[in-house]
Residue, then its C-alpha position, 0 to 999 in steps of 0.5 A: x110599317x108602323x101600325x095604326x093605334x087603336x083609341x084608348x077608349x077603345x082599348x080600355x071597354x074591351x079589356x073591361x068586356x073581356x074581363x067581365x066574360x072570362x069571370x062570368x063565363x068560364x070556358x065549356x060553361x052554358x050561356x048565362x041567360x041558358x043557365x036556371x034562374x038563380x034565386x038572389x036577394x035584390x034591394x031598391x035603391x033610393x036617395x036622400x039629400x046629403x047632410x050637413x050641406x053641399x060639398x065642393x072640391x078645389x085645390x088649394x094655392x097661394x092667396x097672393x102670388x108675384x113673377x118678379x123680373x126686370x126692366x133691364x135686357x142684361x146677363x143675369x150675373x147672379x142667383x141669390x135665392x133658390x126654389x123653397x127658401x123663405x124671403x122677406x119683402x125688398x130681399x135679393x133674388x138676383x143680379x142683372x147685368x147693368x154696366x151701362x146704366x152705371x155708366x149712365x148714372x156717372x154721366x149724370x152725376x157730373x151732368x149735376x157737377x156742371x149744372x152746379x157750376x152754373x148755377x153759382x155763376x148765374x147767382x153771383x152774375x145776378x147779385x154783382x147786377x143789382x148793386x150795380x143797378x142800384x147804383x146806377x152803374x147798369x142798366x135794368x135791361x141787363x139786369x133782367x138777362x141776368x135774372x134769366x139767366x140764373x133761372x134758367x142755371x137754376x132749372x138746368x140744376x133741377x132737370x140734372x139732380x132729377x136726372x141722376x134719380x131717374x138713373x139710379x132708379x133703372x140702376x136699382x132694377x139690376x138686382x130684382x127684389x122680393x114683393x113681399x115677405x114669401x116663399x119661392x115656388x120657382x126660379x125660371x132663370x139661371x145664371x148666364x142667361x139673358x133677361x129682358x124687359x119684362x120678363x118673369x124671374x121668379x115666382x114667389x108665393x104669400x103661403x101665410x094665406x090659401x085660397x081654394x075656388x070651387x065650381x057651385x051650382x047657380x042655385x046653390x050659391x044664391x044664398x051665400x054671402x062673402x064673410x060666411x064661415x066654412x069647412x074645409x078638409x085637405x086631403x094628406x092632413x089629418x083629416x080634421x075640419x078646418x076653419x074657412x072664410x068665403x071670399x067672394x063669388x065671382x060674378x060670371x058663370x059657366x055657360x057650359x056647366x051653370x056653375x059659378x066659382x066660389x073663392x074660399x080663404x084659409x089661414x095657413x100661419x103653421x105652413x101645413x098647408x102646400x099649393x097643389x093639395x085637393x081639398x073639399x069644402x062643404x057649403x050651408x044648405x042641402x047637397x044633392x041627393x046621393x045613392x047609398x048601396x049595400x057594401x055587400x052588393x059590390x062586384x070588383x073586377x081589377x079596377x072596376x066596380x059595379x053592381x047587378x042590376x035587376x030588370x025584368x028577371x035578369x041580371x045585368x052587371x053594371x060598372x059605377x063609380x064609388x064615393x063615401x063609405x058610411x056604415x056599411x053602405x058605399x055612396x054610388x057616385x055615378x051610374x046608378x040611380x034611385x028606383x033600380x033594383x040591385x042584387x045585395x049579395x051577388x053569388x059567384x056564379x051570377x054573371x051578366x045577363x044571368x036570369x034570376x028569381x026574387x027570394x022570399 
């Protein structure tokens, strides 16, 4: 009998508590709050507004992106390009099937053959009635038939010749073509399967230009204005700035998180730059204000980072998540906040929930 699986959630606070008491507890070890008060040298964090603006991540993808199919339901005869390779707009990508629209396309060409002939005949029936007519060798009513009858010949034609282009132009749609000059980031067919109308082939990406959307707080993007200059670091470069345009904002925002979504353009004419890459853009104006610890006041267990914290005489290890490095100071994410008291150099023996006294 297959057994019920625990919450992952679950799994992971009780391996984290279990690591937590064996290095803060050895076995045949007191208690830590029966244990004397250890003397610990504690700080009061505070926050200050983050400089040189409000910072936002994103990833980066292509500015202009096509699925290129077909109109026609075929067999795809032919792959020409695969996934990577570079194409100019108009190029080849693939072949479909398209036998009967060939067909169609010779039926009308001699539709147009036939219609052709007609219309000559309807001509020369009308010229052969108005000599006669102007000799008096026929009457007006047989002229005016014959009129008719070569405009209708001579529409007929127009209706053919319009035909045959219709037909070439669904014949066309047999070989799908590039959109525009690209990358192809997928191929979504192979040969031997069957397209139908409608259908996406591939996916082809403009990488000469990037875009990156940014979720930004409703106030922070009041003052921003499409054409304003930004900075841009992509992680997996070299780390330098680069140089962004904003795009626009768009005009709906999140309900759920009062955030509105800021579209950033970069220029990517080296190619550096892939879709997928992370990257973080810093906005004008002040950021949130952020919490910087001592570098020395972190407690690493495995994964997990935290702190001491320092309420009423007793220390309590705290798990908080970890942001910039600064001089000898870690920017403290999440999980703690201004006014807090933390231990700045915690001893090996300070455990959780330890009593400590303040040093002098």
């Amino acid at each position: 009998m297959n057994r019920p699986l625990l919450p992952i959630s679950f799994v992971v606070l009780a391996a984290a508590a279990a690591l937590s008491f064996s290095c803060g507890t050895p076995h045949g070890e007191a208690r830590p709050e029966a244990a004397p008060p250890l003397s610990v040298a504690i700080e009061t964090t505070s926050a200050g507004p983050s400089s040189g603006g409000l910072e936002a991540t994103g990833s980066i993808e292509a500015a202009r992106r096509a699925s290129p199919g077909t109109i026609l339901a075929g067999r795809v005869t032919k792959i020409v390009k695969r996934e990577g390779q570079r194409v100019r707009q108009g190029e080849t990508l693939a072949r479909v099937e398209s036998g009967d629209v060939a067909a169609r396309v010779a039926q009308a060409e001699a539709a147009v053959v036939g219609a052709q002939a007609a219309e000559t005949n309807a001509r020369l029936m009308r010229d052969r009635l108005e000599r006669l007519v102007a000799k008096q060798a026929a009457s007006p009513k047989s002229l005016e038939d014959a009129v008719a009858g070569y405009d209708a010949a001579r529409a007929n034609l127009h209706a053919a010749e319009e035909g045959v282009r219709a037909a070439r132009v669904m014949l066309g749609y047999g070989e799908v073509r590039a959109p525009f000059d690209g990358v192809i980031e997928r191929r979504l067919v192979e040969e031997g399967d069957t397209a139908s109308p409608g259908m996406p082939m591939f996916i082809v990406v403009d990488t000469t230009r990037m875009k990156l959307e940014a979720a930004l707080p409703e106030s922070s993007a009041r003052g921003l204005a499409p054409g304003s200059p930004l900075a841009v670091v992509v992680d997996g470069t070299d780390g330098a700035s680069l140089d962004a345009t904003l795009a626009e904002i768009l005009p709906a925002s999140d309900p759920a998180t009062r955030t509105v979504t800021a579209r950033v353009l970069l220029d990517n004419a080296d190619g550096a730059l892939r879709p997928g890459m992370f990257a973080r853009v810093r906005f004008p104006g002040d950021g949130p204000a952020i919490v910087f610890i001592p570098a020395t006041a972190i407690v690493r267990r495995g994964p997990l980072t935290g702190v001491f914290v320092v309420d009423d005489n007793v220390a309590h290890l705290r798990w908080i998540t970890l942001g910039t490095s600064l001089d000898g100071r870690v920017e403290a994410a999440s999980g703690l906040a201004a006014g807090e008291r933390i231990v700045t150099t915690p001893a090996a023996e300070l455990a959780d929930g330890r009593r400590v006294e303040i040093a002098r």
